[in-house]
Structures are given as C-alpha cells and as structure tokens.
C-alpha positions in Angstrom: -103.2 -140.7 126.0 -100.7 -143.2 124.7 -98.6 -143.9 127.8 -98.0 -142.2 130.9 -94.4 -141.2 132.2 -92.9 -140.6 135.8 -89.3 -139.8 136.8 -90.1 -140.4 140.6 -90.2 -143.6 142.3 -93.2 -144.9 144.4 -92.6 -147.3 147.0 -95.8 -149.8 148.6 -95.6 -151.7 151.4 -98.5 -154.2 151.7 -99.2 -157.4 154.2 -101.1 -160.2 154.1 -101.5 -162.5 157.0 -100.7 -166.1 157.3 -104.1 -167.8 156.8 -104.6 -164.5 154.4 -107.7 -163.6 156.2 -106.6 -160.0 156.5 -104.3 -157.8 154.5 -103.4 -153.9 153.3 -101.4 -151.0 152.9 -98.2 -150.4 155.5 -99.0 -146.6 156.2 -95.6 -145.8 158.4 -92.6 -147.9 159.6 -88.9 -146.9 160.9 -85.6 -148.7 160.0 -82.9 -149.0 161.5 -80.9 -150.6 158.7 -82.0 -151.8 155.4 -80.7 -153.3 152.0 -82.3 -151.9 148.7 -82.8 -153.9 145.6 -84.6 -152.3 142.2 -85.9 -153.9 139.1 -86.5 -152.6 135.5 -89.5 -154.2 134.6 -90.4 -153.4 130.9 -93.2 -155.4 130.7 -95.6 -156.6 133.1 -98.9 -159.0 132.6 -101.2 -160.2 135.4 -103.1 -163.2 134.7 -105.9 -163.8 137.6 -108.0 -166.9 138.1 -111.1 -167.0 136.2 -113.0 -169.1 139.0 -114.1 -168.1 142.3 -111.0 -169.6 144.3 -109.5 -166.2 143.8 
C-alpha cells in the first residue's frame, strides 16, 4: 500500500490538564456558537524526546 486516501474529515478533541497529570479523548460536547479554522498540512514530522522526560 503506497498511501492511503480519505475525502472525509475527522475531527478530535483531546485535553490535558494543567499540571498534565491527566488527559484524553473529548467523547461529546454542545455549542452554542463556534468559529472554524482548517489547515492543508502536506507534510507532517513528529520528532519526540529521546530521554525519559517525555
């Protein structure tokens, strides 16, 4: 498989807490009002750190 392709759009909410002791997936919320904003990312690298501070 050389790349995979979707024409949908997938939206994740996450939190962390303040002294990021806890953190996760937002299952459900409501709005009332809300500005959109969407990005064309092409290319995307993730560099993590090697050492246990992580």
């Amino acid at each position: 498989m050389r790349s995979i392709r979707t024409s949908s759009y997938l939206f994740i909410a996450l939190f962390i807490s303040d002294d990021r002791s806890i953190g996760g997936h937002i299952v459900d919320f409501s709005l009332d009002s809300a500005t959109v904003s969407l990005d064309e990312t092409l290319t995307f690298m993730m560099r993590l750190p090697a050492d246990g501070g992580f």
